[in-house]
C-alpha positions in Angstrom: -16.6 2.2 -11.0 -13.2 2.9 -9.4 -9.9 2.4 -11.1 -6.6 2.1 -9.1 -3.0 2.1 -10.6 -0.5 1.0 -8.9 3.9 1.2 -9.5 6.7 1.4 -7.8 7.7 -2.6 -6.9 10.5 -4.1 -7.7 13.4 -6.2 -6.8 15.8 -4.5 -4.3 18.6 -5.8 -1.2 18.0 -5.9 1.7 18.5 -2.9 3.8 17.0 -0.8 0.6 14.1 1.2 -0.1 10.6 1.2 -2.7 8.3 3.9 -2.6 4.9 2.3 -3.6 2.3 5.0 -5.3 -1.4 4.1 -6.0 -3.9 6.9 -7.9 -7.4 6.2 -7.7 -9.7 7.4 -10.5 -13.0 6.7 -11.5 -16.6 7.3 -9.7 -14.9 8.8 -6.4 -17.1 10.5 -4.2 -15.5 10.6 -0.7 -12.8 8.1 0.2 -12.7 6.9 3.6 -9.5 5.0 3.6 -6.1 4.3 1.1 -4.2 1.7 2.3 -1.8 -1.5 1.4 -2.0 -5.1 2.2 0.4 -7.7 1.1 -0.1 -11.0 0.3 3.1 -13.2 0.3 2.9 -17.1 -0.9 1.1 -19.5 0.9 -0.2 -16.7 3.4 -3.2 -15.0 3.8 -3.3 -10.9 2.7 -2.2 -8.7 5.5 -2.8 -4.9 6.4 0.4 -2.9 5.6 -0.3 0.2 6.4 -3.9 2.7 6.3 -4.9 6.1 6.5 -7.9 7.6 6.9 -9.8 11.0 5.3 -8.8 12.3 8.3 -5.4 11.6 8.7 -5.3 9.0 11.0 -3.2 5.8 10.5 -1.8 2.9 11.6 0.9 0.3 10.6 1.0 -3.1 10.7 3.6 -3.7 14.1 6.3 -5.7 11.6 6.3 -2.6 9.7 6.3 0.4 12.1 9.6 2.6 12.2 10.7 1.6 8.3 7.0 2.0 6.4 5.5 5.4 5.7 1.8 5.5 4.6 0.9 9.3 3.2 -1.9 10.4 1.1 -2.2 13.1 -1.3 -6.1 13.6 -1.3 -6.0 16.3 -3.8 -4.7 13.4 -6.1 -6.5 11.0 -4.8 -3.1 9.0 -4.7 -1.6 6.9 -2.0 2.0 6.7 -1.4 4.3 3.4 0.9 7.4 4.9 1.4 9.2 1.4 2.4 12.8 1.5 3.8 15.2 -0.9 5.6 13.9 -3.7 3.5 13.9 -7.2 4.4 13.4 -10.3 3.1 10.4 -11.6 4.9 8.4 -8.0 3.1 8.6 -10.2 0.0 4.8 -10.4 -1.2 2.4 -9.0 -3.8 1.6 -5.5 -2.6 -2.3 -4.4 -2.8 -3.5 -1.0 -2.7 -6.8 -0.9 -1.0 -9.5 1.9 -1.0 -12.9 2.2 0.8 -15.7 4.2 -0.2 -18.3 4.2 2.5 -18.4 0.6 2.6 -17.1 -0.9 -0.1 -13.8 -1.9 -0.9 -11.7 -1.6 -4.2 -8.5 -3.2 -4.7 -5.9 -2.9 -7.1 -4.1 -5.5 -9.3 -1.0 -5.9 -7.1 2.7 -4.8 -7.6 5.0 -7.9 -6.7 8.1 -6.4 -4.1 11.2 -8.8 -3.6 14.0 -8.4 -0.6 17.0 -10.6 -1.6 18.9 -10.8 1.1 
């Protein structure tokens, strides 16, 4: 079994920053990917942001130039440095993890942009 914790959302203005963090524990053998997705209301769960064992990642294009995905795999811990908030990144934010071929998920951290 895997366990992830997630913190670090929260309401903030637009234009500010959240740095998400997300530390897997648990039976972890070798993680292929840490990521987020988001899920706002009455839409279906995006990919934020991924990185792989290897260091390779990509952004979702809405996010590119104000997200930062980075990995700590010592820890085993995910971090979303998110700046230049905006309104429309309102949603539930989901840290994702994929071991060989299965996915865990974690319970969600909500992040609101007033504007």
């Amino acid at each position: 079994q895997v366990q992830l914790v997630e913190s670090g959302g929260g309401l903030v203005q637009a234009g500010g920053s959240l740095r998400l963090s997300c530390a897997a524990s648990g039976s972890i053998f070798s993680i292929n990917v840490m990521g987020w997705y988001r899920q706002a209301p009455g839409k279906q769960r995006e990919l934020v942001a991924g990185v792989t064992s290897g260091g390779k990642i990509n952004y979702a294009d809405s996010v590119k130039g104000r997200f930062t995905i980075s990995r700590d795999n010592a820890k085993n811990t995910v971090y979303l440095q998110m700046n230049s908030l905006k309104p429309e990144d309102t949603a539930v934010y989901y840290c994702n993890v994929r071991i060989i071929t299965t996915d865990f998920w974690g319970q969600g951290t909500q992040v609101t942009v007033s504007s």
